[in-house]
NURO-818828 format. One record per residue (C-alpha): residue number from 1; x, y, z negated; residue in one letter; chain. Coordinates in steps of 0.1 Angstrom, whole numbers. Example, Ala and Ser with C-alpha at 12.3 -4.5 7.8 and 13.67 -1.06 7.14 Angstrom:
PT    k      X      Y      Z  r  c
PT    1    123    -45    -78  A  A
PT    2    137    -11    -71  S  A
//
This chain:
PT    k      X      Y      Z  r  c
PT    1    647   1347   1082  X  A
PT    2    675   1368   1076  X  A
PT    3    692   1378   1040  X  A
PT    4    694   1412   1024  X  A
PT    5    716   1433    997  X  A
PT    6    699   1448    973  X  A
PT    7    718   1469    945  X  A
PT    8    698   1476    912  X  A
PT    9    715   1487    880  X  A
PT   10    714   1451    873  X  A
PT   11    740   1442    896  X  A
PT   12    738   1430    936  X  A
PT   13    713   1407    946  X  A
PT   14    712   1384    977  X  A
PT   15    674   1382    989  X  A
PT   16    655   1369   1017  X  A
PT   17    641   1394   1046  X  A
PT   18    614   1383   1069  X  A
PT   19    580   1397   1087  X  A
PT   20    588   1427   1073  X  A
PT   21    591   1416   1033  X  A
PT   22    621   1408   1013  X  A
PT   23    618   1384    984  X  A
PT   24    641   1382    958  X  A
PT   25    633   1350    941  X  A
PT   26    643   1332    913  X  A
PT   27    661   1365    891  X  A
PT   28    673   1360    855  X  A
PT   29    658   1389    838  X  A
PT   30    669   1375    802  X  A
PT   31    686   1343    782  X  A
PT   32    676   1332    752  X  A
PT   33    691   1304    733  X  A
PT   34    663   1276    721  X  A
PT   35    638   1293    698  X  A
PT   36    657   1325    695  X  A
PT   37    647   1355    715  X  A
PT   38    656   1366    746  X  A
PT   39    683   1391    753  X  A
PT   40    688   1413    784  X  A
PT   41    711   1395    812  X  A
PT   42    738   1418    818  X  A
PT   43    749   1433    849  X  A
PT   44    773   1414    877  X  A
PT   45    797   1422    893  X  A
PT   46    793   1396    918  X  A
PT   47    766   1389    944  X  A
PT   48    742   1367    932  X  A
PT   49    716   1344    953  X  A
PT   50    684   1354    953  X  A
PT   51    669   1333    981  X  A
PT   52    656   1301    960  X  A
PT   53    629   1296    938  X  A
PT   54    639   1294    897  X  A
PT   55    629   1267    874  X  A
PT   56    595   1263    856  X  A
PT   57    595   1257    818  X  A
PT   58    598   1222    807  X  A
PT   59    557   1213    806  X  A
PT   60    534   1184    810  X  A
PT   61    508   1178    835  X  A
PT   62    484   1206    838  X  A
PT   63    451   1197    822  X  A
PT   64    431   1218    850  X  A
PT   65    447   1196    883  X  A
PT   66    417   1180    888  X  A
PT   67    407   1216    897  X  A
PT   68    436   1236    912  X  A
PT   69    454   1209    925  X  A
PT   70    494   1208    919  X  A
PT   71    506   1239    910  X  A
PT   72    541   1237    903  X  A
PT   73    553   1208    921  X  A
PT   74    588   1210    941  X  A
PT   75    599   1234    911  X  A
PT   76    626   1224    888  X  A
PT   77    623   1228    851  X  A
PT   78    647   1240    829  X  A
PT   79    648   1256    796  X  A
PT   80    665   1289    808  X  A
PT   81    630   1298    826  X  A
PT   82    631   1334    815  X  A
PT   83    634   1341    857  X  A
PT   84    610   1368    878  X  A
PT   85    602   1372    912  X  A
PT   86    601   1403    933  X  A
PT   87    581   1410    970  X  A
PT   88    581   1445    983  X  A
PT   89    576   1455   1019  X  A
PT   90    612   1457   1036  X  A
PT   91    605   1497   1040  X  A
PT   92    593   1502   1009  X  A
PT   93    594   1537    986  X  A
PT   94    579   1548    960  X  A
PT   95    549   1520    960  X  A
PT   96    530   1512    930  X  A
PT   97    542   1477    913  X  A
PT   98    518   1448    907  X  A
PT   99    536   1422    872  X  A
PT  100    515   1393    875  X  A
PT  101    512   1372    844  X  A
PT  102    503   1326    854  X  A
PT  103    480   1312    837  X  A
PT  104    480   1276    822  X  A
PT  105    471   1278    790  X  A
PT  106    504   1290    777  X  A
PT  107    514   1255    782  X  A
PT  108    517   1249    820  X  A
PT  109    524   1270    851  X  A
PT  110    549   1292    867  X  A
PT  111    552   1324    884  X  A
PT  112    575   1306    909  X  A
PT  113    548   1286    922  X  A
PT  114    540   1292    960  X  A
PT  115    503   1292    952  X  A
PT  116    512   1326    932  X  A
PT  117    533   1341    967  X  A
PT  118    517   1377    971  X  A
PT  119    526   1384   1008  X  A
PT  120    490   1390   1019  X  A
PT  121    486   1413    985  X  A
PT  122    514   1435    995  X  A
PT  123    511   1434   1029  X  A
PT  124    476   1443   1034  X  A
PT  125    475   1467    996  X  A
PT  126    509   1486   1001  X  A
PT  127    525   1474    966  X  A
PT  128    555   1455    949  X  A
PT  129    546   1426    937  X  A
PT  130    568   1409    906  X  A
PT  131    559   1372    894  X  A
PT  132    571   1368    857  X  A
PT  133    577   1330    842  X  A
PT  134    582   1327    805  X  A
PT  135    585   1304    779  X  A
PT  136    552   1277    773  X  A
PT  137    544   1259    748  X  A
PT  138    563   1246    714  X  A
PT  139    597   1267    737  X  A
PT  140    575   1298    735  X  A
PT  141    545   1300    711  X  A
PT  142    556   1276    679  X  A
PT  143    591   1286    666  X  A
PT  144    602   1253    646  X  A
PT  145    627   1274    634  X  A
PT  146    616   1307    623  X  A
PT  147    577   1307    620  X  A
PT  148    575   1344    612  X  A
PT  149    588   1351    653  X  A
PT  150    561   1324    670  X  A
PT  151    557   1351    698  X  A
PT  152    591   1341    720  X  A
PT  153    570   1337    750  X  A
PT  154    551   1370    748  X  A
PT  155    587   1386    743  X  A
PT  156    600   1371    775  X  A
PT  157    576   1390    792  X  A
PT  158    584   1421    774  X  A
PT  159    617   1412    781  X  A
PT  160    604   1410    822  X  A
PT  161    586   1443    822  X  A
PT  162    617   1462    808  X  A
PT  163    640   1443    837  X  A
PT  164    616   1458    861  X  A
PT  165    615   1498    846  X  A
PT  166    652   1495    853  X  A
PT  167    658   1481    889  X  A
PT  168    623   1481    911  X  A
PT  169    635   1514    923  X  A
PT  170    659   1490    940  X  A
PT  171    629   1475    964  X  A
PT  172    613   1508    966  X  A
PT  173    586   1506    938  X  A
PT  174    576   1532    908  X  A
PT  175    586   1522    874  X  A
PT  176    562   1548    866  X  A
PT  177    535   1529    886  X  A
PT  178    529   1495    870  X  A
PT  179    500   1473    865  X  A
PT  180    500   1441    851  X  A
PT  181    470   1415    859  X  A
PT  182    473   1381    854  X  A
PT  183    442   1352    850  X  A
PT  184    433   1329    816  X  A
PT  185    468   1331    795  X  A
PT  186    481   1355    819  X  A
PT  187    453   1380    813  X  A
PT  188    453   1369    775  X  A
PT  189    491   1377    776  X  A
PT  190    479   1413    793  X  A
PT  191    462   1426    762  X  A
PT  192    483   1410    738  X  A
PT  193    512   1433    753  X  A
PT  194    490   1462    751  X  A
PT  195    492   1461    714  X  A
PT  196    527   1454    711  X  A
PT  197    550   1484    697  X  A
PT  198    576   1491    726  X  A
PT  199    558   1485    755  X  A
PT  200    540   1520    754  X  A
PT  201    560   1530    786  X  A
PT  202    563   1501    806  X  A
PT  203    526   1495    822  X  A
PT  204    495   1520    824  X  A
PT  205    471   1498    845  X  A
PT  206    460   1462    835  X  A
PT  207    438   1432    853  X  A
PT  208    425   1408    827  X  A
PT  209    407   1378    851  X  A
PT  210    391   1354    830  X  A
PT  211    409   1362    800  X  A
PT  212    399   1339    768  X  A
PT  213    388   1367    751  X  A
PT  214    363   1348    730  X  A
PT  215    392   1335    709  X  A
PT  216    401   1375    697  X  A
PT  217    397   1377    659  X  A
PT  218    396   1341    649  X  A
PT  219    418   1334    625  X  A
PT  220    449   1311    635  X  A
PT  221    468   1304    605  X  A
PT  222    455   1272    591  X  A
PT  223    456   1260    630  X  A
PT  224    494   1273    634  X  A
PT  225    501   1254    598  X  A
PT  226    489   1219    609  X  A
PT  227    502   1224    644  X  A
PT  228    539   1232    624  X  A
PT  229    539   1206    604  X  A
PT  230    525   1180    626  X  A
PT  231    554   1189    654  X  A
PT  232    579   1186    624  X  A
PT  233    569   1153    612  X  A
PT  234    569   1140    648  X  A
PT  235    607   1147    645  X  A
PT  236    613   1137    614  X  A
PT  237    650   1144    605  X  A
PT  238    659   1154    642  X  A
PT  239    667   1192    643  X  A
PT  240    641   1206    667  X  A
PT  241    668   1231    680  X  A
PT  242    691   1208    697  X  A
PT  243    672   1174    702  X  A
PT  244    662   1166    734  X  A
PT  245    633   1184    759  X  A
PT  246    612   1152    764  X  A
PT  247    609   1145    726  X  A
PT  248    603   1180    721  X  A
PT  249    572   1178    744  X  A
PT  250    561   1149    724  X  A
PT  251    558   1172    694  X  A
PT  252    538   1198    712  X  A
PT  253    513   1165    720  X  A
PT  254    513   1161    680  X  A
PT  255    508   1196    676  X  A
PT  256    479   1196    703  X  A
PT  257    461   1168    684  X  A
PT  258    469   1187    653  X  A
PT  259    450   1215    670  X  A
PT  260    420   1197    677  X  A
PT  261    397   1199    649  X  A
PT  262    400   1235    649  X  A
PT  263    367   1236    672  X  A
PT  264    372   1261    695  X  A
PT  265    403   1275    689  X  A
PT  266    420   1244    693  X  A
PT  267    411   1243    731  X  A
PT  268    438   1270    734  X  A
PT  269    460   1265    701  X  A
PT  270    493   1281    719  X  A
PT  271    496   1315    724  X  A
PT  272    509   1351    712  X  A
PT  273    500   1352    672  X  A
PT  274    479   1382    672  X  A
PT  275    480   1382    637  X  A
PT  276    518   1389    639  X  A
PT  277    504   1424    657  X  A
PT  278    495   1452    647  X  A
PT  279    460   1453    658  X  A
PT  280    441   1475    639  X  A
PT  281    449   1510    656  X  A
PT  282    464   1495    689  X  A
PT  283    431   1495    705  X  A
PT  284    423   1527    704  X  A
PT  285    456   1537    718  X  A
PT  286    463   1514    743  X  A
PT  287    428   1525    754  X  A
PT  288    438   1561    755  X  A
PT  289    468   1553    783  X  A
PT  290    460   1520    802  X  A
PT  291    431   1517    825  X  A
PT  292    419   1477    830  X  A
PT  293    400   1463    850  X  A
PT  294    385   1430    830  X  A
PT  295    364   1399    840  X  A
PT  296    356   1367    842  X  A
PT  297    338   1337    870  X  A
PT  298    307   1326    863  X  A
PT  299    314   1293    855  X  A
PT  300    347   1298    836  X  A
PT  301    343   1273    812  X  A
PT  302    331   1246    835  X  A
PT  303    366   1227    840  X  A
PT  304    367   1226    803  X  A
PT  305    335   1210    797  X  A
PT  306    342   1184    821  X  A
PT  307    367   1179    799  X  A
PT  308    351   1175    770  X  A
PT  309    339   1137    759  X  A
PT  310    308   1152    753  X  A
PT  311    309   1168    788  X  A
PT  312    322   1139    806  X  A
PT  313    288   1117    791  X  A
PT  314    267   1143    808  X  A
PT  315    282   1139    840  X  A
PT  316    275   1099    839  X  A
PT  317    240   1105    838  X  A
PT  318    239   1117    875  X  A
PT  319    217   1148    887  X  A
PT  320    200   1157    853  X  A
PT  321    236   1150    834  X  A
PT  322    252   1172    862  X  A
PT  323    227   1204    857  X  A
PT  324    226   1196    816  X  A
PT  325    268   1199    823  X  A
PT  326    263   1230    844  X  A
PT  327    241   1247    819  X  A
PT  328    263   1243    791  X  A
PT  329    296   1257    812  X  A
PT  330    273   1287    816  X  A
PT  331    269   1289    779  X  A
PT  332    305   1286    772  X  A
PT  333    312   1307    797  X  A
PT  334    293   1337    782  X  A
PT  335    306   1326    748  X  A
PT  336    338   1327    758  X  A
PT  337    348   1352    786  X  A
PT  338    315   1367    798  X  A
PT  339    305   1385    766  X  A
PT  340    339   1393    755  X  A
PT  341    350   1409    787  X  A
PT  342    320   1429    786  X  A
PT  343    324   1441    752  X  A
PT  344    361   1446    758  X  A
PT  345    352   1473    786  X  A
PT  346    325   1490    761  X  A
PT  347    350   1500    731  X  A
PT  348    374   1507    760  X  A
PT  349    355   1534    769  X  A
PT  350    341   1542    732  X  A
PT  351    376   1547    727  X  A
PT  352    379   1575    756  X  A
PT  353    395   1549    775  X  A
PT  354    386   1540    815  X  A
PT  355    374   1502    821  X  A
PT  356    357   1484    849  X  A
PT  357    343   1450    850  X  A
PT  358    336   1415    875  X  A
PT  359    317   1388    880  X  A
PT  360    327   1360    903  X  A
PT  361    303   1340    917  X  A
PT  362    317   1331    947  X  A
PT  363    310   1290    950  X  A
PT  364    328   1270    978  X  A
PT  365    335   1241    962  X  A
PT  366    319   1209    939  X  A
PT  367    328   1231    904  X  A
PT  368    312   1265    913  X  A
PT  369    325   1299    906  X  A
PT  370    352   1277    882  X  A
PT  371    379   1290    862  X  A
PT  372    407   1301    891  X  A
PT  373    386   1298    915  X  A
PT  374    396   1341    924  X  A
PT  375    430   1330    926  X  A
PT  376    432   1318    964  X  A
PT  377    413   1350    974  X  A
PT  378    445   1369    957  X  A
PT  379    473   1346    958  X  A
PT  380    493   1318    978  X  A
PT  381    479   1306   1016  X  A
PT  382    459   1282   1031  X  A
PT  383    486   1262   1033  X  A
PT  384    497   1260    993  X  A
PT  385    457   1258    982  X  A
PT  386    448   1232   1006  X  A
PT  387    451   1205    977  X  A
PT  388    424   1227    957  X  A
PT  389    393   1203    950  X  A
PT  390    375   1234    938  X  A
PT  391    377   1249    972  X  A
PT  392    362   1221    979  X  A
PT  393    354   1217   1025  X  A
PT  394    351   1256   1026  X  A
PT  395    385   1262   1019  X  A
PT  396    395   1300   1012  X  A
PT  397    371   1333   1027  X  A
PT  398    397   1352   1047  X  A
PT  399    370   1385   1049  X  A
PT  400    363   1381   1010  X  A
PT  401    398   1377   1003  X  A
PT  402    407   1406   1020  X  A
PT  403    382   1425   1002  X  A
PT  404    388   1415    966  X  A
PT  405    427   1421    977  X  A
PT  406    418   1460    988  X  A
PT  407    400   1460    954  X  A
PT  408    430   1452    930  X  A
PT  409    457   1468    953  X  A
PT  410    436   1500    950  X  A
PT  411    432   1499    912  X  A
PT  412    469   1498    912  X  A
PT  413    473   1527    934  X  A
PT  414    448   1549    912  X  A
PT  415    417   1547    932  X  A
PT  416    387   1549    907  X  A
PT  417    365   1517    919  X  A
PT  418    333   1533    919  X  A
PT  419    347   1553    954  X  A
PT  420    355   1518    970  X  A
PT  421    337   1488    976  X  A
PT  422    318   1483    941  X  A
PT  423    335   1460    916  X  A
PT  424    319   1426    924  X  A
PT  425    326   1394    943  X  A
PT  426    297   1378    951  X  A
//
């Protein structure tokens, strides 16, 4: 493994070149000061190292391990998260650019995680892949400070998309190329940005994968209020911008619990405010200049009814507890993301807009086609997935994940679906 100089308008970067990729990893794309936005990083002068992984934001154990696996360990964590990674092929010109959004609902994950490395993706689908981390959590999504900006996290990765227009000519992609996709938060995250002012130029293709979407047009406030105050009491005279990470975390627990009796909202209670966007026309228009691709597993919500105490009965009560469990994931599921996505690709199109839709079904493992259970067939190796329980003995499809790879690879290059394989992975 050799290193590499890359020279963006950002300044020089130091990046790692082997089997014909280089991998800049680890890149500040903005700073941001707790509970303030972020700000461009300006350019250096100097060389800096791009050759290690960055920091993950401070977080707590990922509800959904029991599922993935570990996700993020070996990565530091650190407040100044706001970091990116970039793979491109090392003779790479002009190719389309992949921004991928982590899941984790918006509380854990990163996009330096090694189960999100895209080397088969850009390999095998000709494309430059950028992995974005932003702020989680009470850091990103529940300004103690200023509760009109609650959206930090969703401006990191505006933030993220804007470092990219200006220097992924530097690894040989198209600014004017860009598709973002990203799975649960990340996909969430995808439309959210869509109906942000400002980020008109900066993407015109988007993958939603098992995007919440059920959770559109519910209304937050009295949620956001308890979560607020309950975070605030938990402090009590301790000034949320300078005390320290841990007992900051312990707030976003009180804010969780605060969150609870909001029924189904409360199962995701951080994320971008919609209601501080300006939805109402940004449909239609975002519809008129980004095509997406949208859809969902067919037993999304599975994990989270496990979850659930009332779930967790069912499952005690052995084969008929286990279907009765099953049955009402499916339910969920449709509730949730099957419907949604669905409908989503209808006013799309209502709208004059182009949209194509998914179904996974593909079942390996105890938890069947489970919320991330697409993301080995995209993402990481056998190697960083091999902890997966939902992969369960089968372990990862090397034909279907080369298929569903061609499929989003293509989208991003501009290929309508319907001319490819068809728009399914069964």
């Amino acid at each position: 493994m050799a290193t590499r100089l890359i020279r963006s308008t950002g300044g020089s970067l130091s990046v790692l070149e082997s089997d014909g990729l280089i991998q800049a990893r680890g890149v500040q794309y903005a700073t941001a000061e707790r509970f303030a936005p972020p700000t461009p990083v300006a350019a250096s002068s100097d060389v800096v190292d791009a050759t290690t992984r960055g920091p993950a934001c401070p977080q707590l154990p990922s509800r959904l391990a029991f599922v993935t696996g570990p996700v993020i360990d070996g990565l530091a964590m650190n407040e100044r998260c706001q970091v990116l990674s970039v793979t491109a092929p090392a003779d790479a010109t002009g190719l389309p650019v992949m921004v991928w959004f982590h899941g984790g609902a918006f509380v854990s994950g990163s996009g330096e995680s090694a189960n999100y490395d895209p080397d088969d993706l850009v390999r095998e689908g000709r494309v430059v892949v950028v992995r974005v981390s932003y702020r989680l959590g009470i850091l990103g999504f529940l300004n103690l400070e200023d509760a009109d900006d609650d959206n930090l996290g969703l401006q990191d990765q505006i933030a993220a998309l804007r470092w990219v227009q200006d220097n992924i000519a530097a690894f040989g992609g198209d600014a004017r190329r860009v598709t973002v996709f990203g799975q649960s938060a990340g996909g969430y995250s995808a439309l959210a940005l869509m109906m942000c002012p400002g980020t008109e130029t900066l993407f015109s293709r988007a993958i939603l994968q098992s995007a919440p979407l059920g959770l559109l047009g519910v209304d937050r406030t009295a949620m956001v209020t308890a979560m607020r105050e309950a975070a605030v009491a938990h402090l009590g005279d301790a000034a949320p911008g300078s005390v320290d990470i841990d007992v900051l975390l312990q707030a976003q627990v009180a804010a969780l619990d605060a969150a609870a009796p909001f029924g189904m909202i409360g199962k995701m209670p951080f994320g971008p405010s919609m209601d501080q966007l300006p939805i109402s026309a940004a449909t239609t228009s975002a519809a008129s200049r980004v095509d997406i691709v949208v859809g969902y597993t067919r037993d999304d919500a599975l994990p989270f009814v496990m979850l659930d105490p009332r779930g967790a009965r069912l499952r005690r009560l052995g084969r008929v507890g286990a279907a009765a469990s099953s049955a009402a994931g499916r339910a969920v599921t449709r509730r949730m993301f099957g419907a949604p996505a669905l409908a989503l690709a209808e006013s799309w199109r209502a709208a004059g807009g182009r949209a194509h839709t998914y179904r996974v079904d593909w079942t390996p493992g105890p938890f069947g086609a489970c919320h991330c259970i697409e993301l080995p067939l995209l993402l990481g190796s056998h190697e960083t997935w091999s902890g997966a329980p939902m992969l369960g003995r089968t372990g990862v499809d090397d034909e279907l994940a080369v298929r569903v790879r061609a499929q989003w690879s293509a989208f991003a290059h501009g290929v309508v679906h319907e001319d490819l394989i068809p728009l399914s992975i069964p």
